[in-house]
N, C-alpha and C positions, 0 to 999 in steps of 0.2 A: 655852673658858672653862667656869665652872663647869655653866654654862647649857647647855652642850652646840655652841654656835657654833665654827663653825672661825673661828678668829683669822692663824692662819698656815701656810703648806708650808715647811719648811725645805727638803726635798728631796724630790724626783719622781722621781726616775731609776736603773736599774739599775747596781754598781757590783760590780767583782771584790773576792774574801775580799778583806778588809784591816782597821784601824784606820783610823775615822774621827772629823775633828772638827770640829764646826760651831759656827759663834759666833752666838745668837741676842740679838739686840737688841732688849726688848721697851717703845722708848723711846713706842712712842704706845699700849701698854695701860695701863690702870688696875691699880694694886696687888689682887692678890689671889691666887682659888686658880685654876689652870689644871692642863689636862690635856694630856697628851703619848702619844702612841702608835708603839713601833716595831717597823715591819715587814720582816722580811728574809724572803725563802722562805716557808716557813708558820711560820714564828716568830712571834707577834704579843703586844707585851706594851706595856700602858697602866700608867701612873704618873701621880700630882699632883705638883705645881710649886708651891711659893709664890713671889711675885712681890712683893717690897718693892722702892719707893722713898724 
């Protein structure tokens, strides 16, 4: 969240190159701004989320 709390892991685990797609369900957070972080190898790149219900 905005607050810096981890809210959720979508995924933990190592995967071969590919296209991937996760479906996140964020029915028990509150509407607002969140953050997301993705990391492959040393790739690592953070974005915001806004989150409306």
């Amino acid at each position: 969240d905005v607050l810096g709390n981890e809210v959720a892991v979508l995924v933990n685990e190592e995967k071969p190159a590919g296209n991937y797609k996760i479906d996140f369900k964020g029915n028990n957070l509150a509407s607002g701004i969140y953050f997301y972080t993705l990391r492959a190898g040393s790739f690592v790149q953070s974005r915001k989320m806004i989150l409306l219900k």
